[in-house]
C-alpha positions in Angstrom: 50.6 34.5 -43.6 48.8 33.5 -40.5 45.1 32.9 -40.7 43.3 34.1 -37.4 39.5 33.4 -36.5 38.0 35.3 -34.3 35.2 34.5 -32.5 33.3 35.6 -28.9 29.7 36.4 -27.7 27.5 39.5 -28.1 29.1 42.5 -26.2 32.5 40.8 -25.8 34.1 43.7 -27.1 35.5 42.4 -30.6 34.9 45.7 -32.3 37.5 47.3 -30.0 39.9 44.3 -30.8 39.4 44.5 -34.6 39.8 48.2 -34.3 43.5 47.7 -32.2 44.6 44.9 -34.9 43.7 47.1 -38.2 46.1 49.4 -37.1 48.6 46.5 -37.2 51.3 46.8 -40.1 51.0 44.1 -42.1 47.6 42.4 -40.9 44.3 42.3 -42.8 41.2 42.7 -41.1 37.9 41.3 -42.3 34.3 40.9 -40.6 32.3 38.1 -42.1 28.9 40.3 -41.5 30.5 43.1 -43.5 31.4 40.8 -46.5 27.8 39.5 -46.2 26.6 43.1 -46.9 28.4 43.5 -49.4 27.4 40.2 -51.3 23.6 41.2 -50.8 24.2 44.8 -52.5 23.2 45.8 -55.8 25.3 43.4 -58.6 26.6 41.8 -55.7 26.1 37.4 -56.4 23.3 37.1 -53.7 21.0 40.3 -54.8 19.2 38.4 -57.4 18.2 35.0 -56.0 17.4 37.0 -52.5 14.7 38.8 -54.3 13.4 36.0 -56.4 13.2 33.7 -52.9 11.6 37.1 -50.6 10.1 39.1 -53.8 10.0 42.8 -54.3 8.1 43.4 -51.1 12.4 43.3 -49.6 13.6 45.8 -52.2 14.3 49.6 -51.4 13.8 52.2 -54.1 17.2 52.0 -54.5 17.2 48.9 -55.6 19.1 47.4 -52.0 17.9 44.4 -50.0 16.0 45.7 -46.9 17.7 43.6 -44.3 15.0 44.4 -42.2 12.6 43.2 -43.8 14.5 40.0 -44.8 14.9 39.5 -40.8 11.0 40.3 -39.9 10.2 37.6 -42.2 13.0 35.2 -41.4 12.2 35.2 -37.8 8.4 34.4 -38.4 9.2 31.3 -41.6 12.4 29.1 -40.7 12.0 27.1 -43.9 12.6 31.4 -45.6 15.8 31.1 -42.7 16.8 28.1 -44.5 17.2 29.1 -48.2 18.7 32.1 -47.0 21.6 31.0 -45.8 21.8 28.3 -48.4 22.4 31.4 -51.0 24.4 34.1 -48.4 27.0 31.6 -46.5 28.3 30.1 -49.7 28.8 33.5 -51.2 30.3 35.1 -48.3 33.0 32.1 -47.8 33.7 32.3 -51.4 35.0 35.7 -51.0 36.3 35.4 -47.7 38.3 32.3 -49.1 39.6 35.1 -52.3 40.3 37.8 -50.0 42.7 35.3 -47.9 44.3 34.5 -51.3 44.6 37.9 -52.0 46.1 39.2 -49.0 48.5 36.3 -49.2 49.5 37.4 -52.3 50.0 40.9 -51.3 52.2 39.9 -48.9 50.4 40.8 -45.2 51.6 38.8 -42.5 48.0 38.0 -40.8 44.6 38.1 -41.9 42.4 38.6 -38.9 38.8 37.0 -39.6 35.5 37.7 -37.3 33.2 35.3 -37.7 29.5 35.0 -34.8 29.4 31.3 -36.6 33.1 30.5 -37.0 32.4 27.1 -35.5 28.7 26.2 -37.1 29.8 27.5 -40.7 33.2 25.7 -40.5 35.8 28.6 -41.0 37.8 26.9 -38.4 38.8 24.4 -40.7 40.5 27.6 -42.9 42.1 29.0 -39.6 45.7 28.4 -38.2 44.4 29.9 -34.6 41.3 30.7 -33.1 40.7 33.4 -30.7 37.9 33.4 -28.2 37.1 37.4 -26.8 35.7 36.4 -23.7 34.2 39.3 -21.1 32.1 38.6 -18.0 28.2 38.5 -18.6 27.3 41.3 -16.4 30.2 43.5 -18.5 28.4 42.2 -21.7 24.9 43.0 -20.7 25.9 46.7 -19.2 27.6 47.3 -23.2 25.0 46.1 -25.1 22.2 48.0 -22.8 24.6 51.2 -22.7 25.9 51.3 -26.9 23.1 49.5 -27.9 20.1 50.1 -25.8 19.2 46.5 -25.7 16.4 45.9 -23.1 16.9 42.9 -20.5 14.5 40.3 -22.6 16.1 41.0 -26.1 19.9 40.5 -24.3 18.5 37.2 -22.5 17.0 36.1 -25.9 20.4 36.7 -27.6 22.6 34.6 -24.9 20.2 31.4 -24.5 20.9 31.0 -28.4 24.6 31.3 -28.0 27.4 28.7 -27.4 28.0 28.2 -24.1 31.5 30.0 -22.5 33.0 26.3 -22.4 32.4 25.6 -25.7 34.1 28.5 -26.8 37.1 27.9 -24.4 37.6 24.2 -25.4 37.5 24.6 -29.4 39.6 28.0 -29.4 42.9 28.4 -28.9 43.8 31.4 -27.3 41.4 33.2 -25.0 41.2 37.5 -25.1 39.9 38.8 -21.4 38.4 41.7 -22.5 36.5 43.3 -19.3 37.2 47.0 -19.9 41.3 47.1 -19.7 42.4 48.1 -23.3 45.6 48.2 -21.7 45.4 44.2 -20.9 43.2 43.4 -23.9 46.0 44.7 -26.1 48.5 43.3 -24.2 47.1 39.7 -24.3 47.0 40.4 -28.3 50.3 41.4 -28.6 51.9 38.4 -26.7 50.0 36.0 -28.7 51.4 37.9 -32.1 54.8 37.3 -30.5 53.9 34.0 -30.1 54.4 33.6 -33.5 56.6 35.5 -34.5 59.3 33.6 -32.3 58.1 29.4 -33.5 
């Protein structure tokens, strides 16, 4: 079983890539924010100490973390930021790492990981390729103020704290144009699956 890590920048477009590859026979698909959901939830391993560090003030009736409320007070206490992570990234690479096992087990032929920090929080190291979605900056800002209604500030906020196009194009291996031709995005996938298939 191949390993894949996929990374790229705000409003590259991986959701329609991830969407194209769970289709796939045989691959797994997993998003690294989605597992960290699920390891915040109710008797999931980071519910507890998230509430001890933030208090109840975080807590729905329900008895789920308000990620909102963890972010307003993240964003405003980086030393809060800190501990955070310390308890969410662990647990969400633990399970990440038991999900690859899994699948492996199971017997799919790729496991397809998304990762915003794949480089900062090391889950190259667990990847046999890396795959950079790239789009054009002008195609990123017109999805994110279109799908997302992101104003111009809050989408020039979100690029000058990320990883700079070259960074991404140096430490990945295979780059994914991805400027609005599913026809070519999906393309570029499937010749890289090929790839594989004939080493």
């Amino acid at each position: 079983m191949k390993v894949i890590g996929i990374t790229g920048g705000v409003g590259a477009g991986k959701s329609t890539v991830l969407s194209y590859l769970s289709k796939r026979k045989g691959a797994q698909v997993v998003q690294a924010d989605l597992v960290g959901h699920e390891v915040m939830a109710p008797g999931g391993p980071c519910c507890g100490p998230i509430l001890k560090l933030f208090g109840e003030r975080v807590q729905r009736k329900d008895g789920s973390i308000d990620r909102a409320k963890v972010a307003a007070v993240v964003f405003a206490d980086k030393g809060k930021l800190e501990a955070l992570n310390k308890i969410v990234h662990p647990a969400v690479k633990k399970e990440i790492l038991s999900r690859i096992t899994q699948s492996r087990e199971q017997g799919y032929s790729y496991f397809f990981l998304e990762v915003a920090l794949l480089f900062e929080d090391h889950y190259d190291a667990i990847c046999d390729d890396l795959w950079y979605i790239y789009a054009d900056e002008s195609v990123r800002r017109q999805r994110l103020m279109s799908s997302r209604g992101y104003s111009k500030e809050k989408i020039d906020g979100i690029f000058s704290n990320q990883m700079a196009d070259d960074f991404f194009r140096s430490h990945c291996n295979y780059v994914v144009e991805n400027n609005g031709d599913l026809e070519f995005t999906c393309r570029q996938i499937e010749e890289r699956i090929h790839s594989y298939e004939t080493l």
